[in-house]
Backbone as CSV, one residue per row, in Angstrom:
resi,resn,N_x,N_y,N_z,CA_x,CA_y,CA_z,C_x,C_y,C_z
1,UNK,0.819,-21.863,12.179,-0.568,-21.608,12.609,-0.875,-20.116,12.468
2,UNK,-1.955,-19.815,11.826,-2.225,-18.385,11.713,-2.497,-17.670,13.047
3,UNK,-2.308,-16.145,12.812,-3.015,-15.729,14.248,-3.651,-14.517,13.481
4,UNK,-4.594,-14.621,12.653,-5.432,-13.980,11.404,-6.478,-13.582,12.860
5,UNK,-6.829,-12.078,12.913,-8.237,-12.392,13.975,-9.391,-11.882,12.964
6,UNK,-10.397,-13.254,12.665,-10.955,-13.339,11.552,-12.589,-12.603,12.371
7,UNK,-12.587,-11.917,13.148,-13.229,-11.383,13.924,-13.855,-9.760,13.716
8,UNK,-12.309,-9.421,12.724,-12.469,-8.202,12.164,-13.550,-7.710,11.107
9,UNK,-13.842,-8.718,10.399,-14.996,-8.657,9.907,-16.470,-8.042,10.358
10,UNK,-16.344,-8.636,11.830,-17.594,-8.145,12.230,-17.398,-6.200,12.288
11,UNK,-16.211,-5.683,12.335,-16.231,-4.510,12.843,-16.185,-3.754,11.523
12,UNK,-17.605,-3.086,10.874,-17.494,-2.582,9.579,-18.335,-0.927,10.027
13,UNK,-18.836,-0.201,11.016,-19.198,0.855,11.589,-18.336,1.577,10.746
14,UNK,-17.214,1.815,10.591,-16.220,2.761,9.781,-16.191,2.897,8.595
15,UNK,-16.505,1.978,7.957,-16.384,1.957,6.909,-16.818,2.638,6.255
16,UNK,-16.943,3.480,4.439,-17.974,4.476,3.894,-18.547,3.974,2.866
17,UNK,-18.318,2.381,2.926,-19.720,1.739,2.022,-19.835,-0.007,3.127
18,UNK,-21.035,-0.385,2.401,-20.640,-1.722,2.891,-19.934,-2.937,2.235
19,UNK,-19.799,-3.368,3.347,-18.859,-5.043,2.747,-19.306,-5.487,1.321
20,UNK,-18.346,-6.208,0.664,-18.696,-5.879,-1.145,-19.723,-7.451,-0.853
21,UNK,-20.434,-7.456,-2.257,-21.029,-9.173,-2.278,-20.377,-10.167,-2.316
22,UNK,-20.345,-11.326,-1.859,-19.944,-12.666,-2.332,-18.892,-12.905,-0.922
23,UNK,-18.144,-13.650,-1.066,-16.842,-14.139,-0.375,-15.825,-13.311,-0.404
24,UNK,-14.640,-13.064,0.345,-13.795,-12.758,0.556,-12.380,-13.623,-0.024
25,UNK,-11.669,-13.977,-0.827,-10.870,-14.458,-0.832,-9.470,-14.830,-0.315
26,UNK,-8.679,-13.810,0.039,-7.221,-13.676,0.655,-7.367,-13.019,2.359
27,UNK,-6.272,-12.863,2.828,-5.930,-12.425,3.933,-4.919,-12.093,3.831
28,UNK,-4.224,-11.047,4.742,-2.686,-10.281,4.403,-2.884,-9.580,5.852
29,UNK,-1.369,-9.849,6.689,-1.362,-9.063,7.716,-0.217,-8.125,7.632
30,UNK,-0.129,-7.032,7.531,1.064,-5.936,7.400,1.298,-5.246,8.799
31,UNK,3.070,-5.392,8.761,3.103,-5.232,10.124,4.627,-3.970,9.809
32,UNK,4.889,-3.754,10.905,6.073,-2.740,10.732,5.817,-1.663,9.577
33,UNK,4.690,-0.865,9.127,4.363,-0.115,8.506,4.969,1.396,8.627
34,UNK,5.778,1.777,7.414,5.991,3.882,7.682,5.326,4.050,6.275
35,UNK,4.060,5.165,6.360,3.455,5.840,5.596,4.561,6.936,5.385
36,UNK,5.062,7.264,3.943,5.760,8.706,3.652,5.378,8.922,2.303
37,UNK,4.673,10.420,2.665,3.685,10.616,2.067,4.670,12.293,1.389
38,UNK,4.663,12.571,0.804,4.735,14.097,0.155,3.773,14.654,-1.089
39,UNK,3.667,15.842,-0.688,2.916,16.844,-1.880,3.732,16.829,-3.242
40,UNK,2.609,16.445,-3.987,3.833,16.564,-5.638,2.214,17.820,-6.482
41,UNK,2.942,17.845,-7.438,1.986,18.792,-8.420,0.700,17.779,-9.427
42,UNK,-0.388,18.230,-8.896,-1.479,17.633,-9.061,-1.362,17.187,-10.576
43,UNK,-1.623,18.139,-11.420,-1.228,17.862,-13.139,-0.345,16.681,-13.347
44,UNK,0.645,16.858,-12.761,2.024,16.360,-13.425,1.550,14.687,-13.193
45,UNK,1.203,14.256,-11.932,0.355,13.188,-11.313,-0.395,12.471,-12.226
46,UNK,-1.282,13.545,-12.753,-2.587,13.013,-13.231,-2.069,12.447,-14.652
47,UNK,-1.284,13.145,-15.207,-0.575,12.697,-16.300,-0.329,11.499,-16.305
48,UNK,0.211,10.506,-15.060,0.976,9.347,-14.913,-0.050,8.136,-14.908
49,UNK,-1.109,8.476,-14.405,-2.616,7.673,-14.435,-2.883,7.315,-15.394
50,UNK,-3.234,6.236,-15.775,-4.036,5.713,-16.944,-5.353,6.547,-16.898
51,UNK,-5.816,6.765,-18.544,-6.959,7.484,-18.590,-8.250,6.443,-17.771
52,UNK,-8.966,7.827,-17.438,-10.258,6.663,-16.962,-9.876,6.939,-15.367
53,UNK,-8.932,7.269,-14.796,-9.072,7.073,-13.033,-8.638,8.415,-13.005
54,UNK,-9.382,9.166,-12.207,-9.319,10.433,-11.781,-8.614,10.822,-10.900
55,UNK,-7.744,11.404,-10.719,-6.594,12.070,-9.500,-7.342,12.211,-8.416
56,UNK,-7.370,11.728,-6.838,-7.877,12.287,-5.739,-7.033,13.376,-5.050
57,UNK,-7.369,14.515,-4.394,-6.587,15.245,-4.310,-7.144,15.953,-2.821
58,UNK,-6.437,16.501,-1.780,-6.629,16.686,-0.406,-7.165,18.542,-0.647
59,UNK,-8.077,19.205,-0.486,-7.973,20.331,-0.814,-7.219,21.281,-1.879
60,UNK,-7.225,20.112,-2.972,-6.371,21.014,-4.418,-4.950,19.993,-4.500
61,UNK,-5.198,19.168,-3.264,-3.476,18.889,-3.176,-2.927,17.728,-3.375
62,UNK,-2.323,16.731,-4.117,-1.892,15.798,-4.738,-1.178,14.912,-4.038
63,UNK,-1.008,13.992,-3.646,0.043,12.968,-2.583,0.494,11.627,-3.315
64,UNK,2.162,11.765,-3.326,2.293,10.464,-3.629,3.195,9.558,-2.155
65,UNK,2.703,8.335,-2.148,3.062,7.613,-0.927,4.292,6.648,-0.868
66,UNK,5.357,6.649,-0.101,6.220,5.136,-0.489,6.029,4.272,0.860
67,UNK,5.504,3.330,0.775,5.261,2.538,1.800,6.058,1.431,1.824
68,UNK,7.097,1.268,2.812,7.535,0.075,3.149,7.229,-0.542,4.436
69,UNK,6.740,-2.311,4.622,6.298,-2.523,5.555,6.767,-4.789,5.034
70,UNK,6.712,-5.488,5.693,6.643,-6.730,5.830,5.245,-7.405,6.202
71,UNK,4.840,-8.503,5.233,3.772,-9.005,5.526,3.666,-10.360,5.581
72,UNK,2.714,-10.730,6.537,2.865,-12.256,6.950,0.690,-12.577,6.633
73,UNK,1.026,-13.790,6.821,-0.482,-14.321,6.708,-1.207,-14.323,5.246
74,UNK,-0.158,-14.301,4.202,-0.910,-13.732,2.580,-1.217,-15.286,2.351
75,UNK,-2.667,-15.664,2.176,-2.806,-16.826,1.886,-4.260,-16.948,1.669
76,UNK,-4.788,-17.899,0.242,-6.585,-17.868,0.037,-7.197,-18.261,1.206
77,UNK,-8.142,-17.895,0.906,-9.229,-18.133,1.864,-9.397,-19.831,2.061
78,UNK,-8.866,-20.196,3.228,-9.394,-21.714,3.463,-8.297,-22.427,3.840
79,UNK,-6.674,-21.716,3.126,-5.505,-22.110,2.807,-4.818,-21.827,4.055
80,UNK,-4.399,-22.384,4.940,-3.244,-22.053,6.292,-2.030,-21.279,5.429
81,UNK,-1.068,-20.394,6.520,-0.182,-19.828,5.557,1.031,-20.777,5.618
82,UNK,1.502,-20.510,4.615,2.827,-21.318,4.271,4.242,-20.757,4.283
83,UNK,5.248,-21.371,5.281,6.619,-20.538,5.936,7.005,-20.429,4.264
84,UNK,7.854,-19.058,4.136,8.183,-19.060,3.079,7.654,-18.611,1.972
85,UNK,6.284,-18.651,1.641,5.597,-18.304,0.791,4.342,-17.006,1.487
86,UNK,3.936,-17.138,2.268,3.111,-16.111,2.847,3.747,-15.256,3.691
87,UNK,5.029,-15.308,3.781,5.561,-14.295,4.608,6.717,-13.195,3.522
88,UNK,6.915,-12.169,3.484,7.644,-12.181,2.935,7.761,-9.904,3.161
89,UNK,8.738,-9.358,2.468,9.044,-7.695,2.760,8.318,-7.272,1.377
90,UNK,7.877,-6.125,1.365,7.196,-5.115,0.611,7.424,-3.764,0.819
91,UNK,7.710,-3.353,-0.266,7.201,-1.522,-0.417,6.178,-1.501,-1.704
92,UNK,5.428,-0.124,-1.779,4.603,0.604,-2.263,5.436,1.508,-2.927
93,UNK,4.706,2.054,-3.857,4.417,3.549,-4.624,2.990,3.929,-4.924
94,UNK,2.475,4.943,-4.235,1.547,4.687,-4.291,0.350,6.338,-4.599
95,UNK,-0.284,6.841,-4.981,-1.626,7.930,-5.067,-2.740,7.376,-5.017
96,UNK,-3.628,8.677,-4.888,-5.333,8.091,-4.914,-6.095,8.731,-5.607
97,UNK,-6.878,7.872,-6.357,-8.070,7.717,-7.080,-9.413,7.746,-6.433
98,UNK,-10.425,8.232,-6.860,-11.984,8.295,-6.923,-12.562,7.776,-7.885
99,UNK,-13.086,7.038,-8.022,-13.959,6.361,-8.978,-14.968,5.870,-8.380
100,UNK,-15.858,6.324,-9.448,-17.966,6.080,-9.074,-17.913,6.261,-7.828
101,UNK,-17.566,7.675,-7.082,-17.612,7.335,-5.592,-16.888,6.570,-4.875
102,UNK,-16.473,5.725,-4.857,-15.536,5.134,-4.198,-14.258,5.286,-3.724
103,UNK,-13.515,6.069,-3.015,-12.033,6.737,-3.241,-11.084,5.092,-3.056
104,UNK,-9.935,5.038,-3.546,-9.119,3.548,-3.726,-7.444,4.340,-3.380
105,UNK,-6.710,3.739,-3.945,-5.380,3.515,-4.103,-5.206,2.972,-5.593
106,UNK,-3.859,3.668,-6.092,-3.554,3.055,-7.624,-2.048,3.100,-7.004
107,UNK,-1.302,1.566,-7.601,0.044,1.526,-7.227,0.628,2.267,-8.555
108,UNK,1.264,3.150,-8.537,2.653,2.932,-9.537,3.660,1.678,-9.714
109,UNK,4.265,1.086,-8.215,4.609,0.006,-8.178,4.728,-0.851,-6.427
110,UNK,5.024,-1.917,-7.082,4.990,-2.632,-6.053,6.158,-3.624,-5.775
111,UNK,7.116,-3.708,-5.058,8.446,-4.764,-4.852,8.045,-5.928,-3.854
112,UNK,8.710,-6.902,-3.875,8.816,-7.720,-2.862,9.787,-8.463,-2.876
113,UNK,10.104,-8.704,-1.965,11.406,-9.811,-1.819,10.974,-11.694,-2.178
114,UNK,9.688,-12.111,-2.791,9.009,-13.215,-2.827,8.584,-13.279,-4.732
115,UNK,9.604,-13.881,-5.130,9.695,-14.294,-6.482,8.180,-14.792,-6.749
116,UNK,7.817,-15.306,-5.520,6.445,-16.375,-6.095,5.521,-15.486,-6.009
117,UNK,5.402,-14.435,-5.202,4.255,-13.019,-4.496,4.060,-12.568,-6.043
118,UNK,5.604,-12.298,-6.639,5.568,-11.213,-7.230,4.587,-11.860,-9.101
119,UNK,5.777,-13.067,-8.948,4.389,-13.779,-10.576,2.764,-13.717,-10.127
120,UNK,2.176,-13.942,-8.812,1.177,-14.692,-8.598,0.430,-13.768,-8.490
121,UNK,0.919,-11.965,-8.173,-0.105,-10.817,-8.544,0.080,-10.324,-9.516
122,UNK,1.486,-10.784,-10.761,1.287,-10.061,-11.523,0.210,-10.793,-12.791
123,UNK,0.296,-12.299,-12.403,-0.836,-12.915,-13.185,-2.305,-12.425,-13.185
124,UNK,-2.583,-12.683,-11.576,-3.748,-12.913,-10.730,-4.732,-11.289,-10.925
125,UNK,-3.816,-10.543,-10.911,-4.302,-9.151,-10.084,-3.814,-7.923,-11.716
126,UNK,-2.688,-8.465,-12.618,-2.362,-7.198,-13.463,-1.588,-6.324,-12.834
127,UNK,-1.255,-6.528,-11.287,-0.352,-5.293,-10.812,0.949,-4.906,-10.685
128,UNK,1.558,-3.814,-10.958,2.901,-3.665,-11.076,4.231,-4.112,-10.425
129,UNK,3.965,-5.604,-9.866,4.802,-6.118,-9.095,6.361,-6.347,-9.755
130,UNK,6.951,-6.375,-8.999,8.979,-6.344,-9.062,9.563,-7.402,-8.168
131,UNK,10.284,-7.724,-8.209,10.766,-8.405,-7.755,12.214,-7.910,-7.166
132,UNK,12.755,-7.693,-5.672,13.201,-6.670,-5.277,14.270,-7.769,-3.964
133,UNK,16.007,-7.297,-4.018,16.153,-7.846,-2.706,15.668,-6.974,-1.564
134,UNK,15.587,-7.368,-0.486,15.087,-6.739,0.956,15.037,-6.959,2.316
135,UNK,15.478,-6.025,2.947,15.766,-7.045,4.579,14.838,-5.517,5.094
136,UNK,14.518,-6.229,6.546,13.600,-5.287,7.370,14.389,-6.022,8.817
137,UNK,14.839,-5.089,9.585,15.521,-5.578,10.855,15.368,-4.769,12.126
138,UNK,14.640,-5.068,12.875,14.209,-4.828,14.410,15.847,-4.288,14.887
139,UNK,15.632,-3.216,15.431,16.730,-2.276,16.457,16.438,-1.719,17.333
140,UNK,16.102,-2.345,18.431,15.563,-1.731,19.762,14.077,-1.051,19.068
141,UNK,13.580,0.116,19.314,12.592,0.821,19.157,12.881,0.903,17.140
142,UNK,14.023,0.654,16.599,13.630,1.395,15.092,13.636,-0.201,13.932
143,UNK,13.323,0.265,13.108,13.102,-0.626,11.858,14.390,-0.406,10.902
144,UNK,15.338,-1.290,10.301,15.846,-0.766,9.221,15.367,-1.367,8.040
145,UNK,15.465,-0.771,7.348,14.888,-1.204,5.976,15.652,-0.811,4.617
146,UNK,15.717,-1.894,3.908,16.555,-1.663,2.617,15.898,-2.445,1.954
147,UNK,16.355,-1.796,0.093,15.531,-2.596,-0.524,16.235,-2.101,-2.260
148,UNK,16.308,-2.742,-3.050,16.627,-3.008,-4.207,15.801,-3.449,-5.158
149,UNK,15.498,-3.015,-6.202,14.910,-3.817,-7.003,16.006,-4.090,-8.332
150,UNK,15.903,-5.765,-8.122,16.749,-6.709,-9.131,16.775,-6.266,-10.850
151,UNK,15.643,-5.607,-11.106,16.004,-5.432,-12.738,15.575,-4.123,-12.368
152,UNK,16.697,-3.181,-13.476,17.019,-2.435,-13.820,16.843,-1.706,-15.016
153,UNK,15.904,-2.814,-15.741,15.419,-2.228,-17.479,14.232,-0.649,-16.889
154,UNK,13.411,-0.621,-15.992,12.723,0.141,-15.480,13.117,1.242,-14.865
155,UNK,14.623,1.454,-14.580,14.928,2.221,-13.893,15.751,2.294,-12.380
156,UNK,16.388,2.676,-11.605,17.164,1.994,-10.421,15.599,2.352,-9.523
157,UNK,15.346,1.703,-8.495,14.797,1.757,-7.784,15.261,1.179,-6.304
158,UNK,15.205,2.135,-5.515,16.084,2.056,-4.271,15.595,2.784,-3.051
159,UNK,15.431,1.857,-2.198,15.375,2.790,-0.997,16.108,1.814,0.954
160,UNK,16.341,2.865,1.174,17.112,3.008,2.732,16.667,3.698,3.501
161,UNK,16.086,2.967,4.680,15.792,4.177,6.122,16.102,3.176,7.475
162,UNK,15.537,4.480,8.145,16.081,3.687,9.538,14.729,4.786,9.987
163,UNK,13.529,3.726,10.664,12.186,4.554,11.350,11.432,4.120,12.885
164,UNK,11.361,5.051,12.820,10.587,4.258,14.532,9.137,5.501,14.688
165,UNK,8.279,4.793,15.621,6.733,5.463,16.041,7.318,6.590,17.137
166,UNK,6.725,7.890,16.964,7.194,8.592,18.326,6.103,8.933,19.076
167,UNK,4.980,8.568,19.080,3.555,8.936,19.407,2.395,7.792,19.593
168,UNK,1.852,8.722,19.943,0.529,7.849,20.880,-0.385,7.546,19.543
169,UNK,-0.954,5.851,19.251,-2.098,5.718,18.544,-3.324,6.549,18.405
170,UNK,-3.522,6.792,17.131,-4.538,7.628,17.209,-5.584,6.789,16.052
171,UNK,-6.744,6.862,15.807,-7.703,6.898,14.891,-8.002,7.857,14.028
172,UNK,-7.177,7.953,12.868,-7.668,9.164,11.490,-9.055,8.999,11.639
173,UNK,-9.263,10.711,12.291,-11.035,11.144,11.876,-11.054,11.701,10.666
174,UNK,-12.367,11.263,9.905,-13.248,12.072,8.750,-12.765,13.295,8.551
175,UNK,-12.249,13.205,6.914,-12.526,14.875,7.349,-10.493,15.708,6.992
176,UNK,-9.559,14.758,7.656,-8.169,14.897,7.899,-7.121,14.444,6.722
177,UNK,-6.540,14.742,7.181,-5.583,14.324,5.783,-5.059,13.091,6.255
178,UNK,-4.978,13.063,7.219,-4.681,11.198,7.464,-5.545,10.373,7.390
179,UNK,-6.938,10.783,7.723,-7.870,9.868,7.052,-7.847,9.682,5.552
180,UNK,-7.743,10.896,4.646,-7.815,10.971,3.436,-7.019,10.300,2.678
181,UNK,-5.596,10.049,3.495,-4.080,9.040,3.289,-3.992,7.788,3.239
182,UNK,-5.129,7.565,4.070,-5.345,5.948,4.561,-6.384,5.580,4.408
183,UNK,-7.342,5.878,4.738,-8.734,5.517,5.230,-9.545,4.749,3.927
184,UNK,-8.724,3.849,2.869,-9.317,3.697,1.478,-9.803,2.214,1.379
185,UNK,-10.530,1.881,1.069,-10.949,0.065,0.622,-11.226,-0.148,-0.132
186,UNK,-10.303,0.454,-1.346,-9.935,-0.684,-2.541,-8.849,0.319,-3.068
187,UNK,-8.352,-1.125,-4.301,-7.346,-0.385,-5.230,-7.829,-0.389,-6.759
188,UNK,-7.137,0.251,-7.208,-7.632,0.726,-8.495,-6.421,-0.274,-9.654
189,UNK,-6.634,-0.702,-10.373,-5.860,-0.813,-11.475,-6.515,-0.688,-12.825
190,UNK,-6.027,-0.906,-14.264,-6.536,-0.925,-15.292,-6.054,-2.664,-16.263
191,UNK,-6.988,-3.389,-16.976,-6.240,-4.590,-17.693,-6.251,-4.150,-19.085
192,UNK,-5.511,-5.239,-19.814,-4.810,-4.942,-20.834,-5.648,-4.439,-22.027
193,UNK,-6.711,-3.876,-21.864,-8.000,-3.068,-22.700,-7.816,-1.924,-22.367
194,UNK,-6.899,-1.790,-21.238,-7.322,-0.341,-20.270,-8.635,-0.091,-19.725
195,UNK,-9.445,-0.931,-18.989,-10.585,-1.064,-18.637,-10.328,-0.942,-16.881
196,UNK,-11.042,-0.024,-16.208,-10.960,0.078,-14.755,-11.268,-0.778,-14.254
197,UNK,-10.103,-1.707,-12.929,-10.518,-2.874,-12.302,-10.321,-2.194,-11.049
198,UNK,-11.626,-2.863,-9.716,-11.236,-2.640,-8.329,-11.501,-3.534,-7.930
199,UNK,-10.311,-4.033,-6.437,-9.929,-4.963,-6.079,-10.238,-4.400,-4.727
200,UNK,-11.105,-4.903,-3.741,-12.277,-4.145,-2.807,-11.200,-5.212,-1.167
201,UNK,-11.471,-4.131,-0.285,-10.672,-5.114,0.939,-11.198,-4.343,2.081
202,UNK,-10.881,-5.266,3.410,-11.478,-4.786,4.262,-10.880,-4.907,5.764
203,UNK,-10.400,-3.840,6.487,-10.257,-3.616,7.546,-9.966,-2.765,8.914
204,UNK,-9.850,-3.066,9.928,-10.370,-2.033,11.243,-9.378,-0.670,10.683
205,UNK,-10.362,0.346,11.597,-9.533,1.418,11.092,-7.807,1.638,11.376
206,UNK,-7.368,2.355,10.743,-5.677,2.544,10.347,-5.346,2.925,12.035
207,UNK,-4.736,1.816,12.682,-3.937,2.807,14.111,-2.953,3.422,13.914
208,UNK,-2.948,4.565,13.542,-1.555,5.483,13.068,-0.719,6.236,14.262
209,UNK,0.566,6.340,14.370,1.468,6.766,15.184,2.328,7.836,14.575
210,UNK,2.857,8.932,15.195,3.331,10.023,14.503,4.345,9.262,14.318
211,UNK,5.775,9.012,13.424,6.980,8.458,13.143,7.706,9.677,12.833
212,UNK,9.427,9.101,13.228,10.366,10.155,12.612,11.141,8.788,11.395
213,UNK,11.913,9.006,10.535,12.697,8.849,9.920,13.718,9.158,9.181
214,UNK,15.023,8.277,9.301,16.379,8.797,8.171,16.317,8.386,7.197
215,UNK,15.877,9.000,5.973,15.781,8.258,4.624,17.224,8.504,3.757
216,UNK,18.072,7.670,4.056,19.396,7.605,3.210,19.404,7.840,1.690
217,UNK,18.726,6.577,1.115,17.922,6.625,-0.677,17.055,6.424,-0.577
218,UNK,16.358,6.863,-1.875,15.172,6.988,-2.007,14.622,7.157,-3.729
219,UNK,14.759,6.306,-4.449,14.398,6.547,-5.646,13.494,6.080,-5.887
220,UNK,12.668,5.173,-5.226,11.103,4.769,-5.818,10.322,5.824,-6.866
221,UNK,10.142,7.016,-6.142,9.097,7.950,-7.383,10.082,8.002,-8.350
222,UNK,11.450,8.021,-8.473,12.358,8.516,-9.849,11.637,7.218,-10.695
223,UNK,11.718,6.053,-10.591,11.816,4.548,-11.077,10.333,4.913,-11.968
224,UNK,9.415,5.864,-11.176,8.003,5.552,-11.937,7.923,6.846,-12.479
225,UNK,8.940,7.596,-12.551,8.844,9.154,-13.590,8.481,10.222,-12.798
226,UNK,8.499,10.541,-11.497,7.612,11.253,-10.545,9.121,11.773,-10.169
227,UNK,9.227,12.856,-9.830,9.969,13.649,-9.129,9.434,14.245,-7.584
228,UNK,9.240,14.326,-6.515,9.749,14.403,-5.296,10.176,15.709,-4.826
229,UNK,9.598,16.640,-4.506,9.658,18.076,-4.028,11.061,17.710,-2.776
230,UNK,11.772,18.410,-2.617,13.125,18.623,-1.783,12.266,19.016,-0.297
231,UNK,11.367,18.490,0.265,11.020,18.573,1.595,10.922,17.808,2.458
232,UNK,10.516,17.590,3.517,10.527,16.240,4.737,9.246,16.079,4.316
233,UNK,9.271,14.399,4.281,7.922,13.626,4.133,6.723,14.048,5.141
234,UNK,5.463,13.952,5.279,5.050,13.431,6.141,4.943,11.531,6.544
235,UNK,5.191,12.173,8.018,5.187,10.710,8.808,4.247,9.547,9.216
236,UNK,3.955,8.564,8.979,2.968,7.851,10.005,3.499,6.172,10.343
237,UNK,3.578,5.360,11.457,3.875,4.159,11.783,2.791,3.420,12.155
238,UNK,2.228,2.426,11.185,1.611,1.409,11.778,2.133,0.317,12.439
239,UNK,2.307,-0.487,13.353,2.338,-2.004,14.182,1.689,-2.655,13.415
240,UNK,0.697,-2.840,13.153,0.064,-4.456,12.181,-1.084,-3.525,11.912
241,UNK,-1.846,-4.047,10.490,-2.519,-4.115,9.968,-3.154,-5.357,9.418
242,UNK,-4.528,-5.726,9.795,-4.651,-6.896,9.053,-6.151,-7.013,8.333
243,UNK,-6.282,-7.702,7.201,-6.874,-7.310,5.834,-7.371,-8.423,5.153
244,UNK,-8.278,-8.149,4.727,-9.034,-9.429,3.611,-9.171,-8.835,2.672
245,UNK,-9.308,-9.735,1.666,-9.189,-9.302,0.242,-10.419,-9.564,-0.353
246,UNK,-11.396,-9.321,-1.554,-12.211,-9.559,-2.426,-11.710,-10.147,-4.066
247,UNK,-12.105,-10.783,-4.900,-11.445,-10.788,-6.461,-11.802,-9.325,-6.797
248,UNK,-10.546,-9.319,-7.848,-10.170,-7.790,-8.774,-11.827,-7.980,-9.929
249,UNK,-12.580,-7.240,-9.640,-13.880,-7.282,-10.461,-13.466,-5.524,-11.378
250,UNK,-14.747,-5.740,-12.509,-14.908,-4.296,-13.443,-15.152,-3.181,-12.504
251,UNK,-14.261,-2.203,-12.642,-14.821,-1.286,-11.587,-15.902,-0.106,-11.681
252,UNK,-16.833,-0.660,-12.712,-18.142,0.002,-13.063,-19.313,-1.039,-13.104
């Protein structure tokens, strides 16, 4: 039985456009979330983008993200979720884009531990999905998290931590670099024309928590050609996130 609160909808005050036209299709609830975010060199970035999506950048300044988190409730609109198939672990690679106004997210890549997740966006959606082993395991207050990705023609891709929230919920205001980190409703990709697609979504604002973490490995940015400045990430822990989806339309 879902516990989707389909209620969220009504709460769109935050948002910096409105709700897109038509129906909503999917739902996705992400829970156990660490944002780790570091400064890389804006150029070098922009290089990695398909032409056509413009680098977003924080005051001159470039961010790439590795997000690992577990998600439950991924299922169409109408569809109850299914044990096994709608539940399943995820990480990110991730920067941001501006296009026509709109600021988004563009993955570099995407893992999951769900063979079926991973065909059904890379059909559905064009996106850089992998197929990855992965466990996420509750330890008193911390998360562990490991993760592998199964083929290796791309590169090793690997990561290990152990994270927990050390702080009080807050709401990223306008304006911050944690808003600027998070605060996005949609993603960006390109299809096999190289033609800009956005895939538009919607929900309450990001409850972010300061986090610490031990990151053991960490090769996600190596896997997508990105190198990784020798500094401590910045931190953030979400508890749940939960999200509706729109279809991947032309993003002009």
């Amino acid at each position: 039985m879902s516990d989707f609160p389909y209620q969220m909808l009504d709460d769109v005050a935050h948002r910096p456009w409105p709700l897109p036209e038509g129906p909503w299709v999917m739902t996705q609830s992400w829970h156990d979330l660490l944002f780790a975010h570091w400064p890389v060199d804006a150029r070098s970035l922009q290089e990695k983008l398909p032409a056509g999506l413009p680098l977003d950048t924080f005051d001159g300044q470039a961010w790439l993200g590795v997000v690992p988190f577990r998600m439950t409730n991924v299922a169409p609109r109408g569809v109850p979720p299914v044990p096994f198939v709608s539940s399943f672990v995820e990480m990110n690679v991730r920067t941001y884009v501006t296009l026509h106004g709109k600021p988004g997210v563009y993955f570099f890549s995407l893992d999951a531990n769900s063979a079926i997740a991973v065909a059904a966006a890379r059909a559905l959606f064009g996106l850089p999905y992998y197929t990855a082993t992965m466990q996420i395991e509750r330890r008193g207050a911390q998360l562990v998290y490991t993760s592998a990705r199964e083929s290796r023609m791309d590169g090793v891709a690997e990561f290990a931590a152990t994270y927990r929230p050390i702080g009080a919920t807050v709401t990223p205001q306008p304006g911050s670099l944690e808003h600027f980190l998070t605060e996005r409703y949609c993603l960006y990709t390109v299809d096999k024309d190289f033609r800009a697609k956005r895939l538009e979504i919607h929900h309450r604002p990001w409850p972010l928590q300061a986090a610490e973490a031990t990151i053991a490995v960490n090769t996600m940015a190596d896997a997508a050609g990105i190198r990784l400045p020798a500094t401590a990430p910045l931190l953030h822990f979400v508890r749940r996130q939960d999200v509706v989806a729109w279809p991947l339309r032309a993003a002009d």
